[in-house]
C-alpha positions in Angstrom: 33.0 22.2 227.4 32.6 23.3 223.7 32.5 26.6 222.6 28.6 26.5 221.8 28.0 26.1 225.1 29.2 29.1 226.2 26.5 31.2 224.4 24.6 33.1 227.0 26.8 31.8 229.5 27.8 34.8 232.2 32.0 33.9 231.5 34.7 35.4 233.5 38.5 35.4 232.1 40.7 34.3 235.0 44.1 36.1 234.6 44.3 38.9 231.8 47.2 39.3 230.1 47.9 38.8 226.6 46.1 35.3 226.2 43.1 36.6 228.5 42.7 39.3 226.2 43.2 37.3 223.4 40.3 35.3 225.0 37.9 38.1 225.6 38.3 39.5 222.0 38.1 35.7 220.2 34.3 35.4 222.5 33.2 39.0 221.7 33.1 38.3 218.0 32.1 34.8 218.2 29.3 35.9 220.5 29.0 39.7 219.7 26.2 40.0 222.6 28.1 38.1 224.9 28.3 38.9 229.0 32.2 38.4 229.4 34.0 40.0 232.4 37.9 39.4 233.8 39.9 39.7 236.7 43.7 38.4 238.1 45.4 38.8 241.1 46.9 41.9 239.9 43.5 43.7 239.9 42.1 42.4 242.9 43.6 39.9 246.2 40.1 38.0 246.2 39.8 37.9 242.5 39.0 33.9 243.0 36.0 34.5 244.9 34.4 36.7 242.1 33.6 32.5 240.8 30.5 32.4 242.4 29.5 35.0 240.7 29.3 33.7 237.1 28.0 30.3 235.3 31.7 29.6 233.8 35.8 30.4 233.7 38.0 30.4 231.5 41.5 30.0 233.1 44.4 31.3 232.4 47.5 28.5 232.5 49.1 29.7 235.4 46.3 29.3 237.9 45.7 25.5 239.2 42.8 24.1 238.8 42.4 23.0 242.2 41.2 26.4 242.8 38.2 27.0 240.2 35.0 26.4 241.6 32.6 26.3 238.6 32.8 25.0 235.4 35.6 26.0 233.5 37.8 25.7 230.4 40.6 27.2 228.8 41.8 29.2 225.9 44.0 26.4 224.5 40.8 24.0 224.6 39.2 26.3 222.6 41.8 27.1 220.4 42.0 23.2 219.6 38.3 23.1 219.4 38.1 26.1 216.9 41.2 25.8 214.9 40.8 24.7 211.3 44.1 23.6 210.1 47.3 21.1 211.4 48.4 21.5 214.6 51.6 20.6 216.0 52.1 20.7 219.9 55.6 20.9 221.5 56.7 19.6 224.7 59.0 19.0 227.0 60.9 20.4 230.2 63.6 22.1 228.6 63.6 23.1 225.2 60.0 23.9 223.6 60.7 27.5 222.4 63.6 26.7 220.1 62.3 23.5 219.5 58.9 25.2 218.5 60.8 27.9 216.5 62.9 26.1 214.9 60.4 24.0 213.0 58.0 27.1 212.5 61.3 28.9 210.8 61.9 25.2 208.4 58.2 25.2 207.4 58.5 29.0 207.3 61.3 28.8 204.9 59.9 26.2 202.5 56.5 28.3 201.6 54.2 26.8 203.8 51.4 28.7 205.8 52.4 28.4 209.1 51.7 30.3 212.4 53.7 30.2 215.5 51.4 30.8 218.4 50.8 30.5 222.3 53.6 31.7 224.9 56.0 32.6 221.5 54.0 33.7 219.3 50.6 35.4 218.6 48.2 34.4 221.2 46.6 31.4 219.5 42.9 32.8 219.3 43.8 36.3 218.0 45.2 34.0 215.2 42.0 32.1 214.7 40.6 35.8 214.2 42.2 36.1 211.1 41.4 34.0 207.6 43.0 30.7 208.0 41.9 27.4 206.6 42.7 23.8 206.5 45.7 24.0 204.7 47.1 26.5 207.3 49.7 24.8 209.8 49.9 26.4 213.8 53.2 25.1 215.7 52.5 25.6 219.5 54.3 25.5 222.8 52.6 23.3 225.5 53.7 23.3 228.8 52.3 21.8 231.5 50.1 23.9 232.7 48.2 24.1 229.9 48.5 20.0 229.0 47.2 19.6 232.6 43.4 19.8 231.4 43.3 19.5 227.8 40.5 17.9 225.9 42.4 17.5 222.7 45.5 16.5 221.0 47.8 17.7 218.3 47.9 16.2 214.9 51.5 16.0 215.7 52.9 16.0 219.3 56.2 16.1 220.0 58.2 15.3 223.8 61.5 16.6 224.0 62.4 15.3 227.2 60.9 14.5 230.7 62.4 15.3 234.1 61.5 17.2 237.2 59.8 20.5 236.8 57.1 23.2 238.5 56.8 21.1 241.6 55.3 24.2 243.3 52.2 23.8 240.8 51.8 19.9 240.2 52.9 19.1 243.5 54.7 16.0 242.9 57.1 14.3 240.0 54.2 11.7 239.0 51.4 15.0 238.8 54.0 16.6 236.3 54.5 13.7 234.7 51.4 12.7 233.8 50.4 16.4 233.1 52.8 16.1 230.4 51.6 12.9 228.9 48.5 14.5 228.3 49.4 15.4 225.3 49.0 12.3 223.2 45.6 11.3 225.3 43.4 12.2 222.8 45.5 10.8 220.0 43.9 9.0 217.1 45.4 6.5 214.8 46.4 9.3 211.8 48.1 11.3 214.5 52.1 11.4 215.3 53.9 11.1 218.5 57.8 12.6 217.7 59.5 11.5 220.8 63.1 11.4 222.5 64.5 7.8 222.8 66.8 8.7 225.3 63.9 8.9 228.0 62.5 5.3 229.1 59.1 6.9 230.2 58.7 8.8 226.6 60.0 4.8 224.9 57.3 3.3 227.2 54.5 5.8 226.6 55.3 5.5 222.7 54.7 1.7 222.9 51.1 2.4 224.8 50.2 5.6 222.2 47.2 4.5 219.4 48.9 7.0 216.8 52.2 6.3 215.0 55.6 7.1 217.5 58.6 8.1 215.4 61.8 8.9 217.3 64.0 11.6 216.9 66.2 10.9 214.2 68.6 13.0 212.4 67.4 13.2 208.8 70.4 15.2 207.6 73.8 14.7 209.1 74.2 17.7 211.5 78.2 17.9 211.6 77.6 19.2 207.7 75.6 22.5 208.5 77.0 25.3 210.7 73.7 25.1 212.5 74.0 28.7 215.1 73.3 26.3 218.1 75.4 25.3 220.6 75.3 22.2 222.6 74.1 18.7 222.6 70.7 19.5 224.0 70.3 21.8 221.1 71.3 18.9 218.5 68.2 17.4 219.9 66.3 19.6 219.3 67.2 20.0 216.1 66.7 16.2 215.3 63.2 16.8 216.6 62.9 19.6 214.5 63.7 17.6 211.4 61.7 14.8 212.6 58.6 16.8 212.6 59.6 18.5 208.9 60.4 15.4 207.6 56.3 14.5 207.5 55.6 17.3 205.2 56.9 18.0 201.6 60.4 19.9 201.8 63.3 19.4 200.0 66.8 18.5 201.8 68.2 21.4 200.3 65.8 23.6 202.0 66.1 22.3 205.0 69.6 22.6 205.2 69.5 26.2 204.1 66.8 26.6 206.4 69.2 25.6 209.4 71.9 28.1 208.4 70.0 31.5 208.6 68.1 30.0 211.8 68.2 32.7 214.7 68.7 31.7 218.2 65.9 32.8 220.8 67.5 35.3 222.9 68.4 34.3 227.1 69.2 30.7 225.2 73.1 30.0 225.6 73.3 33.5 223.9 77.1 35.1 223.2 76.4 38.9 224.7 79.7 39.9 223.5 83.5 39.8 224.7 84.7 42.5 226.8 88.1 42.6 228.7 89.1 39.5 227.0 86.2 37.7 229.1 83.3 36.0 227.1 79.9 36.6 228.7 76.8 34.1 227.8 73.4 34.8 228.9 71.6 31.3 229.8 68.8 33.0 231.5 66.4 30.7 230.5 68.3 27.7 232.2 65.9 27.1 235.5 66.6 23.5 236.4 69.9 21.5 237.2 69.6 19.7 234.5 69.6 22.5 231.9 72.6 24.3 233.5 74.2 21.0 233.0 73.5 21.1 229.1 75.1 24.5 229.7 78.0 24.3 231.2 78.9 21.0 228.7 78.6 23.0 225.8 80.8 25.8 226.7 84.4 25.7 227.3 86.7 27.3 229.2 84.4 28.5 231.8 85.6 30.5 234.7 83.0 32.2 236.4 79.0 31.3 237.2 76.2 32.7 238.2 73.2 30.3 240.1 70.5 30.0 242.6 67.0 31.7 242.2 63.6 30.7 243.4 64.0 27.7 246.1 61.8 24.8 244.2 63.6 21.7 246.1 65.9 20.3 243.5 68.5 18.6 243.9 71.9 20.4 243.1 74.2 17.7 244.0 75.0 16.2 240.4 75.0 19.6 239.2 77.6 20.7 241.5 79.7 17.6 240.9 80.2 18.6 237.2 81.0 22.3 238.4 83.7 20.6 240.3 84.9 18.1 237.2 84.7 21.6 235.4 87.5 23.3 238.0 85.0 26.8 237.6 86.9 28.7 240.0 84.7 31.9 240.7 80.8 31.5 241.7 77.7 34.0 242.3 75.0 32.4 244.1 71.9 34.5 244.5 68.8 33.9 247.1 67.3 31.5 247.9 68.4 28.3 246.1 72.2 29.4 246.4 72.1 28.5 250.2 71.6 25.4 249.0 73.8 25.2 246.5 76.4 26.6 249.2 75.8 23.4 250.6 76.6 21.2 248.4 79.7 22.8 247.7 81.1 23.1 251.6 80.8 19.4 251.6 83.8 19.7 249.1 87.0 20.3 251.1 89.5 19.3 247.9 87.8 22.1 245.6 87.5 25.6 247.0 86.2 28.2 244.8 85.8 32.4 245.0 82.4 32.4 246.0 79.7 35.6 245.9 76.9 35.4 247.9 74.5 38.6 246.3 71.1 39.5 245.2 72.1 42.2 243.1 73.2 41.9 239.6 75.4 44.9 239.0 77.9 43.4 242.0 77.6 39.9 241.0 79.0 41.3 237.0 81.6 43.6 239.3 82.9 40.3 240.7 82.8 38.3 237.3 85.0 41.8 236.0 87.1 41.0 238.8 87.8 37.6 239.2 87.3 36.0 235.7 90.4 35.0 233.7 91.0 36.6 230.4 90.4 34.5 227.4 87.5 32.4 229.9 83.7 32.8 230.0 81.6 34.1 232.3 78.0 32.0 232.1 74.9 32.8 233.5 73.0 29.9 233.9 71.3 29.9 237.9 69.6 26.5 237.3 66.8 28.0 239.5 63.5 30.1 238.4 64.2 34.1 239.2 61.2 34.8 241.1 62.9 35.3 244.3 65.1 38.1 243.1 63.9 38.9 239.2 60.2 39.6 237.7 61.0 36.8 235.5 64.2 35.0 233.5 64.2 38.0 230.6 64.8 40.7 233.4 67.5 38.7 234.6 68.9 38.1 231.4 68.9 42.0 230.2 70.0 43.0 233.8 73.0 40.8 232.9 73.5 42.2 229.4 73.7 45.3 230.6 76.1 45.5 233.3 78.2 43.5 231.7 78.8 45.7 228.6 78.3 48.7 231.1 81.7 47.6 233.2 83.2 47.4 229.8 83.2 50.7 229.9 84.4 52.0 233.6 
């Protein structure tokens, strides 16, 4: 569905938060005489039966489309539809904000006109609101909600990685998945795929892609910079980063100093301070196994972590194998995934660590104050969503913050 089409169209905005609002002011002054109305769960429980009352939808991300019932699209389809410049498209399950930021910040840096929009920056239509042209470049997270039914494709789309994620929404590993590929459907021969080698599936869908597929590769050696990210994970997303830069006309020498003053997103393996001689890092944005994994590898010594959320079915057992390779001897497991977690760990009768079992943030730091050796680091990292205890990962995160440097203090 094009934009055109929705002129004198009766259009209801499913879920308004910043994007639907974004959405209702982008329509209003493309179609000043417009009949637009919105609605989302928070307004009203039986906001999806006001559908029937209206020729089209525009849904927000979060809401499946399984459960629209007339003709719909979305604000990212019309933000690809409408948007006049270079778009490059981020991806991935782990990674896409500092991936995204990071090459906003290089292109940023160098004097080009760039825009970082969607779920990190401005909400992409209130951009297209202003004066930009063809020259301007728009960098833009994709997850998979929104590459579940998207029309178009990036100039440039980059896949940082590829393993389980949102089963609650797809439904299944294969859903996801192909959700995710999505994003280099609509490719044409002058467009780029940046892709991670590492993943077979993201080598195979390279090989089957009509535009041109670059790997990661790292452009400038990485050991010469002190680049203020920690982690292997991060260095590939750095390597994407440069991958994706490396198409446009910047210098080495900018790039380089554009890596030095880069500023880490905050919940993202962020150093909230030393108190008591114990080092407190603030992973909050770590939802999956796998990213705690990343985490826990790239810091060193740790003594005491914090886990569980939001029950989504993963599987914790290779996690918890490298908590026991890692000796952590002190553990806070919050509802509901940490019952499972639990599990896994009672199945270990050589390694027995002090375990909290909590749903309160100020005890589990109390414990961590407690507990944690001095000169060690206490890492939150839960390797499960919040939802079960926390609005989202950044209340969690400043929750954390805050009694930590609180206890400092008592």
């Amino acid at each position: 569905m094009k934009l055109k089409d929705l002129k004198n169209k009766r259009i209801l905005i499913l879920g308004y938060g910043k994007e639907g609002k974004a959405t209702e002011a982008f329509l209003k002054k493309a179609f000043p005489s417009i009949l637009v109305d919105h609605t989302d769960k928070k307004m009203e429980s039986a906001y999806l039966e006001r559908q029937k009352e209206y020729d089209v939808v525009i849904k927000t991300p979060g809401i499946p489309k399984k459960f629209i019932t007339v003709p719909y699209t979305t604000a990212t389809n019309l933000f690809f539809e409408s948007c006049p410049g270079v778009i490059i498209g981020v991806t991935g399950s782990k990674g896409k904000s500092t991936t995204s930021t990071l090459i906003y910040h290089i292109l940023k840096s160098s004097g080009k006109p760039v825009h970082l929009v969607g779920n990190i920056g401005n909400p992409a239509l209130l951009e297209l609101m202003l004066p930009r042209g063809k020259d301007d470049i728009f960098v833009i997270e994709l997850s998979s909600y929104q590459l579940d039914d998207i029309a178009y494709s990036p100039h440039i789309s980059v896949m940082l990685n590829l393993f389980p994620e949102h089963m609650d929404y797809h439904g299944d590993v294969s859903t996801y998945f192909e959700s995710k590929k999505n994003i280099i459907k609509q490719s044409k021969e002058n467009d780029f795929f940046i892709y991670n080698p590492q993943y077979e599936d993201l080598v195979q869908l390279a090989k089957n892609t009509y535009c041109r597929a670059i790997p990661f590769t790292e452009l400038i050696p990485l050991s010469d910079n002190k680049i203020p990210l920690l982690g292997e994970h991060n260095r590939t997303n750095i390597k994407a980063a440069l991958t994706v830069v490396s198409l446009f006309d910047i210098s080495e020498e900018s790039i380089k100093k554009s890596l030095l003053t880069f500023k880490p997103l905050r919940h993202r393996l962020e150093n909230i301070g030393t108190y008591r001689e114990i080092t407190f890092y603030d992973d909050a944005i770590s939802t999956t196994p796998q990213s705690t994994i990343a985490a826990i590898k790239s810091l060193s010594p740790i003594d005491t972590i914090f886990l569980g959320g939001e029950d989504r079915g993963y599987d914790f057992s290779t996690l918890v194998d490298e908590i026991i390779k890692m000796r952590i001897s002190n553990i806070v497991l919050f509802p509901n995934s940490g019952l499972k977690i639990l599990s896994f760990l009672k199945k270990q009768t050589a390694y027995q660590p002090r375990i909290l079992e909590t749903s309160d943030m100020k005890e589990a730091v109390r414990f961590a104050y407690l507990h944690t050796k001095p000169h060690t680091i206490c890492l939150l990292s839960t390797a499960s969503p919040s939802y079960s205890v926390w609005k989202n990962f950044e209340e969690k995160g400043d929750l954390f913050t805050l009694y930590a440097s609180k206890y400092e203090k008592s």
